[in-house]
One Martini backbone bead per residue (centre of mass of N, CA, C, O) as a GRO file, in nm:
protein
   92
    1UNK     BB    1 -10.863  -1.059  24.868
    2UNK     BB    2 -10.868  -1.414  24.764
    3UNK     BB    3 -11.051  -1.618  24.605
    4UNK     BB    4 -11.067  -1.968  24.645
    5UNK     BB    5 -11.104  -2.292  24.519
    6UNK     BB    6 -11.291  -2.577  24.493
    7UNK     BB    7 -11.367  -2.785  24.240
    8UNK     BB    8 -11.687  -2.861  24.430
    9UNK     BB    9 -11.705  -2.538  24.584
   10UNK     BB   10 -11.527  -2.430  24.782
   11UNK     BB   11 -11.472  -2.133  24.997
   12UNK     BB   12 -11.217  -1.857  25.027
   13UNK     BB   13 -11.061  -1.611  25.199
   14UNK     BB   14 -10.746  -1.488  25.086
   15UNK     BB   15 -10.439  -1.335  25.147
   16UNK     BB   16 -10.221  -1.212  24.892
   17UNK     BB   17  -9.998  -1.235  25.100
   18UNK     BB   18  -9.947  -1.535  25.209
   19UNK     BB   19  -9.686  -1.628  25.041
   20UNK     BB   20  -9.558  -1.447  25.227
   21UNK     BB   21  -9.405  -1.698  25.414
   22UNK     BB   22  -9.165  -1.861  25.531
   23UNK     BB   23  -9.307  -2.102  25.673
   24UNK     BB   24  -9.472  -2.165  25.383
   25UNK     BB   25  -9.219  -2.253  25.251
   26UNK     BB   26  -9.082  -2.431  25.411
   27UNK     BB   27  -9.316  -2.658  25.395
   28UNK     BB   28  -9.329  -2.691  25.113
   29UNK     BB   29  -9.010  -2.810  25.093
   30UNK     BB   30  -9.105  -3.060  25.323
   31UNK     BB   31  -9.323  -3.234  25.220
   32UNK     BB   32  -9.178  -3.517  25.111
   33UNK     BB   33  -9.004  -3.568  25.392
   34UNK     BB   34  -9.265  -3.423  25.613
   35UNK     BB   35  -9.546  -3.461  25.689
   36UNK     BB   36  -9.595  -3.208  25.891
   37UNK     BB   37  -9.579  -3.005  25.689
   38UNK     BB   38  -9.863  -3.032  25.580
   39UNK     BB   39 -10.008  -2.893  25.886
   40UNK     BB   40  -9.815  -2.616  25.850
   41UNK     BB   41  -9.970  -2.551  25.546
   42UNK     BB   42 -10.265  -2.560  25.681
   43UNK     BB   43 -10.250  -2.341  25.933
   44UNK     BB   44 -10.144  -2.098  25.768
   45UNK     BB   45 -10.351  -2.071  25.561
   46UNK     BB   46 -10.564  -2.149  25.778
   47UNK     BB   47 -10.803  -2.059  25.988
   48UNK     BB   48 -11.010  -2.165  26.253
   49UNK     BB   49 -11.252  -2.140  26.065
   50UNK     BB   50 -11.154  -2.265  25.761
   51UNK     BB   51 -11.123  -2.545  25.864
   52UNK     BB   52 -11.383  -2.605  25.985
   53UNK     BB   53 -11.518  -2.590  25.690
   54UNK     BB   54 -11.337  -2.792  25.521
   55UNK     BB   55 -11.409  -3.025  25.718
   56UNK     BB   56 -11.694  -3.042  25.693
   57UNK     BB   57 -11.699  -3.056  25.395
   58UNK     BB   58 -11.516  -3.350  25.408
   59UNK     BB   59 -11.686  -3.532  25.560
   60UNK     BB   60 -11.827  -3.783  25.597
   61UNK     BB   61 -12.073  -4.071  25.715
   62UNK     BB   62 -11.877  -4.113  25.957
   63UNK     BB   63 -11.698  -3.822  26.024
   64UNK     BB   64 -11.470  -3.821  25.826
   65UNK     BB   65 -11.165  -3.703  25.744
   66UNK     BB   66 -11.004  -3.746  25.422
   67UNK     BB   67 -10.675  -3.718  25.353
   68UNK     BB   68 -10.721  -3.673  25.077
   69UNK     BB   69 -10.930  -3.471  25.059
   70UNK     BB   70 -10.717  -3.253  25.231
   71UNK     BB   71 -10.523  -3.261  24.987
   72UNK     BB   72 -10.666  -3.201  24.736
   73UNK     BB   73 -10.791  -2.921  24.840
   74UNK     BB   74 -10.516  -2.766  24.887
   75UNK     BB   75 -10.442  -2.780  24.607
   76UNK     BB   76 -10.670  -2.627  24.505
   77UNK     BB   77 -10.650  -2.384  24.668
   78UNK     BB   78 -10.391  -2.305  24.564
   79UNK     BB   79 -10.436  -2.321  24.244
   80UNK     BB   80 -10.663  -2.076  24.297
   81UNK     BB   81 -10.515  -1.820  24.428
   82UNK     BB   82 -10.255  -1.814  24.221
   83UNK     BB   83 -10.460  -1.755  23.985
   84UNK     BB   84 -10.592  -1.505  24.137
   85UNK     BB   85 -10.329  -1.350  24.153
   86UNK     BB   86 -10.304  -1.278  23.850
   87UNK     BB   87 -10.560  -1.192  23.740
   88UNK     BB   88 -10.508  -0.952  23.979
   89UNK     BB   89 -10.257  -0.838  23.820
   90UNK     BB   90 -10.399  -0.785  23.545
   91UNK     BB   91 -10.442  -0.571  23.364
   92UNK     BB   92 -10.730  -0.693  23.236
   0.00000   0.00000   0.00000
């Protein structure tokens, strides 16, 4: 498992293999083109135990979770898995 983290300190472990997953590469290629595949890659992604903890972490004062913030979370929790499958793969 690493653990992936977004700027503002949500935490989740994700499997190290999770991007080996034909269904979430073709989602990431028709993110552009097709809005449900955001979806399909938050689904993917997320158990639905870690759904509802970063649904929470993102709720505002009204109660609602912004499209931007659940997007910018997952580009930063991507790009946070990443970095940590790299480096834990590194000799070092």
């Amino acid at each position: 498992m690493i653990t992936a983290k977004t700027n503002d300190g949500f935490e989740i472990e994700l499997d190290e293999n999770f991007l080996d997953d034909a269904e979430m590469i073709e989602a990431m290629t028709r993110l552009g083109k097709d809005p449900s595949a955001f979806f399909v890659l938050r689904d993917r992604m997320l158990t639905p135990e870690n759904k509802a903890r970063l649904y929470d972490h993102l709720r505002n004062e009204k109660g609602i979770v912004p499209m931007s913030a659940l997007d910018k979370a997952l580009n930063e929790l991507l790009t946070s898995f990443k970095a940590g499958k790299n480096s834990a793969s590194s000799p070092n």
